[in-house]
C-alpha positions, 0 to 999 in steps of 0.5 A, a space after each residue: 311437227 317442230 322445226 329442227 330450228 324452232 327446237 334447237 330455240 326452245 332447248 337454248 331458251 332453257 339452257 341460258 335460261 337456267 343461269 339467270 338465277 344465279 347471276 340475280 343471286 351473285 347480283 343481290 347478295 354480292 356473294 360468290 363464295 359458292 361459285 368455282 372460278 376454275 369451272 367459270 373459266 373453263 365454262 366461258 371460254 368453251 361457251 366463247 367457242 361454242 359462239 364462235 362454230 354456231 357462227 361459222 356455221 351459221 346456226 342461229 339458235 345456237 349463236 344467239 344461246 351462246 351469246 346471250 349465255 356468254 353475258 351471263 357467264 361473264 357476269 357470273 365470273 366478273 362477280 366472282 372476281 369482285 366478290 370472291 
C-alpha cells in the first residue's frame, strides 16, 4: 500500500514536472507571446500561498511541489516581463 505521503510526492513530481517545458521554451526562443501575464500572476501568488499553508502545516510534499513550482513560475512571468 503507498503512503499518504509518498502519493502527495509522486502527484507533486508531476504537477511541477509539467512546467518544466515551457519554462525550456520561453528560455531557448526568448518568446513569451503565448503565455497570460494575468494568469502567471494569479498562478504565482496562489502557488506563493499554497507554499505558505503546506509550511504551516508542515506538509512536506506539498512545500517542496510549491517551492520547486514557484522557481519555475517566477521564471515563466520573469520571461514574460522581458520578452513579452
Amino acid at each position: 500500500m503507498i503512503s499518504a505521503d509518498a502519493l502527495g510526492f509522486i502527484a507533486a513530481t508531476l504537477t511541477t514536472a509539467a512546467f518544466i517545458p515551457q519554462a525550456w521554451l520561453t528560455w531557448k526562443t526568448r518568446r513569451a507571446d503565448g503565455v497570460s501575464l494575468g494568469m502567471y500572476v494569479v498562478f504565482t501568488t496562489g502557488v506563493a500561498l499554497w507554499l505558505a499553508y503546506g509550511m504551516l502545516i508542515n506538509a512536506w510534499p506539498v512545500v517542496v511541489a510549491n517551492a520547486v513550482t514557484l522557481l519555475l513560475a517566477l521564471f515563466i512571468l520573469a520571461m514574460k516581463l522581458r520578452f513579452g
